[in-house]
C-alpha positions in Angstrom: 37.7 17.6 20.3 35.5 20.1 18.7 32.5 20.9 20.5 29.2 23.1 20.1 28.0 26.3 21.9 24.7 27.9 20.8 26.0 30.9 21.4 29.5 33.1 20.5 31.1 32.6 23.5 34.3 30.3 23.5 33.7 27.2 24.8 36.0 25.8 28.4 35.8 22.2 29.6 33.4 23.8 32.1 31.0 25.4 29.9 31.4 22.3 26.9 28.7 20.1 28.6 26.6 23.1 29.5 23.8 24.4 27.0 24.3 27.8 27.0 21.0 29.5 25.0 17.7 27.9 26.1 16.2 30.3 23.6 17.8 28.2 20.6 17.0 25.1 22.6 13.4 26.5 22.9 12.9 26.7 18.8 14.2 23.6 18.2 12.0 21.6 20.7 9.0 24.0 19.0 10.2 22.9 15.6 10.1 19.6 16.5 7.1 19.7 18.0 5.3 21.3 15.2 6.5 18.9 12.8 6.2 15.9 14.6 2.6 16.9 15.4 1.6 17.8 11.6 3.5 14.4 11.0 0.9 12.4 13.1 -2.3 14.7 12.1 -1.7 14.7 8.5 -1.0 10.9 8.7 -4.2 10.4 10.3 -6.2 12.4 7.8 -4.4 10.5 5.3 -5.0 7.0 6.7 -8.7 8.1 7.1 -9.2 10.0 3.5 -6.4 8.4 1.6 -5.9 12.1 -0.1 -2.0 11.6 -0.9 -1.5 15.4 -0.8 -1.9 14.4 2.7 0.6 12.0 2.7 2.8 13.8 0.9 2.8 16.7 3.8 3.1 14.0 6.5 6.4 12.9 4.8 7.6 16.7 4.4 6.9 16.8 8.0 8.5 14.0 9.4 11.6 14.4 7.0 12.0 18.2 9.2 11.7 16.2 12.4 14.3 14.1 11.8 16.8 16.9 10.3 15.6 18.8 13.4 16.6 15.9 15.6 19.7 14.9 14.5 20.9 18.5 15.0 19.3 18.4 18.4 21.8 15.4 19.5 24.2 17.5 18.2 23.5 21.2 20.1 22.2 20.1 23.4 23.8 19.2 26.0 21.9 18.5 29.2 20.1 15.5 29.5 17.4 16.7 31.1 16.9 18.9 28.2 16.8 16.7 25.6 14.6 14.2 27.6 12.3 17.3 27.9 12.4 18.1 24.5 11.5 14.6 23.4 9.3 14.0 25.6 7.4 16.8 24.1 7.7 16.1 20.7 6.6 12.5 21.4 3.4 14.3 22.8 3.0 16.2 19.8 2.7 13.1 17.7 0.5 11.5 20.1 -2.0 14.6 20.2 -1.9 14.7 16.4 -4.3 11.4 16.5 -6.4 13.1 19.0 -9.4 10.7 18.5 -7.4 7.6 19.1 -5.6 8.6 22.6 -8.0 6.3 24.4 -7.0 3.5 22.0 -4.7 0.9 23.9 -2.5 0.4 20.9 -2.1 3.7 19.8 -1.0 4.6 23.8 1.3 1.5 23.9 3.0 2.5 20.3 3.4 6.0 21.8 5.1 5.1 24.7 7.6 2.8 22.8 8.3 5.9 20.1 9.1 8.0 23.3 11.4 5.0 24.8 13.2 4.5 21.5 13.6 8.5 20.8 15.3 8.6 24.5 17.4 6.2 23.4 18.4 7.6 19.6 18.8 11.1 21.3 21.2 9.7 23.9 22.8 8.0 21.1 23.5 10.4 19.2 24.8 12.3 22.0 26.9 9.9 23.1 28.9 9.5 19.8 28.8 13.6 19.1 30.7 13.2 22.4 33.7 10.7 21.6 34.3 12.1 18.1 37.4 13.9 17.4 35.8 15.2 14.5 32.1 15.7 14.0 30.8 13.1 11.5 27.6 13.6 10.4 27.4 9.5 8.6 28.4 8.5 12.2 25.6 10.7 14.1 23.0 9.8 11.4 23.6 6.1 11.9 23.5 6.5 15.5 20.5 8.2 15.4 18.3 7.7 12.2 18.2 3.7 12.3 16.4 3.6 16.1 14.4 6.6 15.3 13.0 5.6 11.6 11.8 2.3 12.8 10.1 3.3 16.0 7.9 5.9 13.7 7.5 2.8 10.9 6.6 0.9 13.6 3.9 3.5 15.1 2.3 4.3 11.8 1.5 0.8 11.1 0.3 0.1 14.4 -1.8 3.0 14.0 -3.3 2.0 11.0 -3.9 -1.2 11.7 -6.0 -0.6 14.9 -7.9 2.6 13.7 -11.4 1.8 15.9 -13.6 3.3 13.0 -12.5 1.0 10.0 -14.5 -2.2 9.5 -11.9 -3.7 8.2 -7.7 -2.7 8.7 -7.0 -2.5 4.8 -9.7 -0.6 2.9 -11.4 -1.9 -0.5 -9.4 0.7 -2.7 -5.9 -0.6 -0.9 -6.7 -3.5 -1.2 -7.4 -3.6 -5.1 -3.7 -2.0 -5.5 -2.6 -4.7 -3.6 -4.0 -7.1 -5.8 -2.8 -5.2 -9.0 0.9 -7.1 -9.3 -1.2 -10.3 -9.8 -3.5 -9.6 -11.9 -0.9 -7.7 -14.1 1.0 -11.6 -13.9 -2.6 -13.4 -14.8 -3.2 -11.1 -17.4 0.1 -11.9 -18.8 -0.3 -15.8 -18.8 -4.0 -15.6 -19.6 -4.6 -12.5 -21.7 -8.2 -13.3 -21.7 -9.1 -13.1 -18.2 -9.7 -9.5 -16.9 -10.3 -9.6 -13.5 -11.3 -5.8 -13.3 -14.5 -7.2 -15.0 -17.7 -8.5 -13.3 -17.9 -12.5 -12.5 -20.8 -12.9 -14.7 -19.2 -11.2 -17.9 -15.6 -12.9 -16.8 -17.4 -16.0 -16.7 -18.7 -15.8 -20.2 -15.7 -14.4 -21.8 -13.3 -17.5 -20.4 -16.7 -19.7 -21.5 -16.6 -18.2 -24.9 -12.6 -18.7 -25.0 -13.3 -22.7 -24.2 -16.2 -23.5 -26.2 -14.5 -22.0 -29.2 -12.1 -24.6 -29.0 -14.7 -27.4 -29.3 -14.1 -29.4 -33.2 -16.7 -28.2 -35.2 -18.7 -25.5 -32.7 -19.2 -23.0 -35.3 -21.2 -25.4 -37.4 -23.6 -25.4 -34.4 -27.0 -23.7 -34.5 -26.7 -20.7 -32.7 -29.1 -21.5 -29.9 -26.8 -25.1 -29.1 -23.9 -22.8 -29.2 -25.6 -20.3 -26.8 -26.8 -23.0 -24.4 -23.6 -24.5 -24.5 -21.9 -21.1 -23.5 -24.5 -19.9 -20.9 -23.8 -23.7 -19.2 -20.0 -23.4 -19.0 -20.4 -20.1 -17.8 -22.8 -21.0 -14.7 -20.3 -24.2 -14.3 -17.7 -21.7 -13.8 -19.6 -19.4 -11.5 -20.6 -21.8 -9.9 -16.5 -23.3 -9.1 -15.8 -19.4 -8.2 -18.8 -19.2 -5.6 -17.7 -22.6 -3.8 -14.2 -21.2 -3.9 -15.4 -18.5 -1.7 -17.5 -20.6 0.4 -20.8 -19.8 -0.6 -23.2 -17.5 -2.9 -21.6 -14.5 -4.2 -22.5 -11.5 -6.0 -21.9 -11.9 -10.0 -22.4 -8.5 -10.4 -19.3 -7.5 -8.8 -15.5 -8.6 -9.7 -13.1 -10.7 -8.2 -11.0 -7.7 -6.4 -14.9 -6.9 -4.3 -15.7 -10.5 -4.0 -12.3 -11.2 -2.4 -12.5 -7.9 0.0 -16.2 -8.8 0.8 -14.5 -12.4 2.0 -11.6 -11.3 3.6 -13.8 -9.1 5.6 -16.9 -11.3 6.3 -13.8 -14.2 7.4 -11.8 -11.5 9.5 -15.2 -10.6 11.4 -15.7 -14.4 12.1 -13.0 -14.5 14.2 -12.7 -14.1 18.1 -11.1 -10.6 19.3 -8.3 -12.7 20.4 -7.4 -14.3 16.9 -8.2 -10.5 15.1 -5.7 -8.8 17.5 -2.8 -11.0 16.6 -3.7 -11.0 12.9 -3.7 -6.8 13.5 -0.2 -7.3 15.0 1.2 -9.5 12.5 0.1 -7.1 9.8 1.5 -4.6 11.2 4.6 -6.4 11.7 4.7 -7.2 8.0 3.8 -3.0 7.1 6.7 -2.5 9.6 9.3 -5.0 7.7 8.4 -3.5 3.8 8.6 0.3 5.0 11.9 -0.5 6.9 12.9 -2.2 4.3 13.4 0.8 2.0 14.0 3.1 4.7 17.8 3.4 3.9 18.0 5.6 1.1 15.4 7.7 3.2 18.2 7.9 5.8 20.9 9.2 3.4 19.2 11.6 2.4 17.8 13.0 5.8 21.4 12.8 7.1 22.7 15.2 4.0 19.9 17.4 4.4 20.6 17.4 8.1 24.4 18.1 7.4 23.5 21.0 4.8 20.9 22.7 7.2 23.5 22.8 9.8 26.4 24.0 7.2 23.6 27.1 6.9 23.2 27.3 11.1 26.6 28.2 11.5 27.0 30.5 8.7 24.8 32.4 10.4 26.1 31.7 14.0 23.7 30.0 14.9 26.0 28.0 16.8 29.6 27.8 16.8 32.6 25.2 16.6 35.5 25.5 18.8 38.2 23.2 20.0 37.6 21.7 23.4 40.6 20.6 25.4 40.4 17.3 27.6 43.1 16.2 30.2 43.4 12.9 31.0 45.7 10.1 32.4 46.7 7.2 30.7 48.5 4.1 31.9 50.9 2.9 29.2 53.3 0.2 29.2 56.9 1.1 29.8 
């Protein structure tokens, strides 16, 4: 079975399991590093800004990392060297949100990124090792699936517990959450424009109804504006005891319904906000992995094509390992 040497010298069955340039090793544990670390930093600037060149550099960066580490489940050997090189890059991440490392979640999340990376790593090993012929959709499965999700996984967690946000969603996220149904209200009710204060909504949709009325614009105009100005308060009135109590008509229905969420959220006990954090972050964690696949074809070519390059220039080299073996076959 083919086997890899960072180095030019031709590999033996004694030198196959053995990695033979710790200098190599050395850059791609920095790379990794690095990357992983800008990862985390940028994600945290981005979770506390929401500047999406920011999120656009924490994707570049994690995008490296995981080309970088499929190629390191494919060039080193030892264990002890990849479980030192992971074990770094893990801390990399970690140090990127520097002002959270005393936060018990963000530790915890850590820890299980580090555990699952183990894993991936040795997995990726593992089936490097039994191939007859390197596959890079066989590595990338082995390794992409474990390691995608435990970083999903971290993020949200991460975002969801960040100790200096009132609130884990903030007012401008939660607006564009909200966008999807107002673009379906809008469609069913072309009148109602939720972008626009309670007080002006409530007169518009007044407006709309009392201009149905047989005969309204016969009315003087004071009866007609009496008869508006009443529907309107009727109807502020129905949105205020929807939200249990007075609200501000000043402000539309995407503020009012943050203002509640938060004001309810804070009403809770710590016990009860904890496991609504988790299940949000659980629900973050299930959208993101859910469109995580094409993310993984694409790492995996870009990983195949970056070590295409790596041995055009010798980085490393392929060569033919030979194995004896028994085997017990019927006769």
């Amino acid at each position: 079975m083919p086997t890899f040497i960072l180095n030019n010298k031709p590999a033996t069955n004694d030198t196959a399991d053995v990695d033979q340039s710790i200098v190599k090793i050395v850059i791609l544990a920095a790379i990794g590093t690095i990357t992983f670390f800008s990862f985390g930093l940028f994600l945290k600037w981005f979770f506390a800004e929401e500047n999406f060149n920011f999120f656009l550099i924490s994707i570049s960066s994690v995008s490296i990392f995981l080309i970088v580490f499929i190629l390191q489940s494919l060039f080193i050997k030892n264990f002890l060297n990849a479980a030192l090189v992971v074990f770094f890059e893990c801390l990399g991440l970690f140090i990127g949100f520097y002002d959270r490392i005393f936060n018990p979640m963000t530790i915890g999340s850590a820890v299980f990124v580090l555990i699952v990376l183990f894993w991936a790593n040795q997995s990726g090993r593992m089936e490097t090792r039994n191939m007859i012929k390197i596959s890079f959709r066989k590595i990338g499965k082995a390794v992409l699936p474990k390691t995608i999700a435990a970083i999903i996984l971290f993020s949200s967690v991460v975002y969801v517990s960040a100790d200096e946000k009132e609130f884990f969603i903030s007012q401008s996220n939660f607006e564009k959450i909200m966008l999807p149904a107002a673009a379906i209200t809008k469609k069913i009710y072309p009148i109602v424009d939720l972008s626009l204060p309670i007080k002006e909504l409530a007169v518009s949709l007044a407006s709309e109804e009392a201009g149905k009325i047989p005969n309204f614009e016969l009315l003087p105009k004071s009866e007609r504006a009496k008869i508006v100005n009443q529907s309107s308060k009727e109807m502020e009135d129905a949105i205020s005891s929807f939200f249990g109590g007075e609200i501000n008509t000043a402000l539309n229905i995407y503020q009012i319904s943050y203002e509640s969420a938060v004001k309810k959220f804070n009403e809770f006990s710590k016990e009860i906000q904890s496991m609504i954090l988790i299940g949000v972050a659980f629900m973050i964690f299930l959208t993101l992995e859910g469109l995580a696949w094409p993310f993984r074809l694409i790492i995996t070519f870009l990983a195949y094509i970056i070590y295409e390059i790596l041995l055009a220039f010798e980085f490393a080299t392929v060569s033919l390992e030979g194995i004896s073996k028994e085997t017990v076959v019927l006769k």
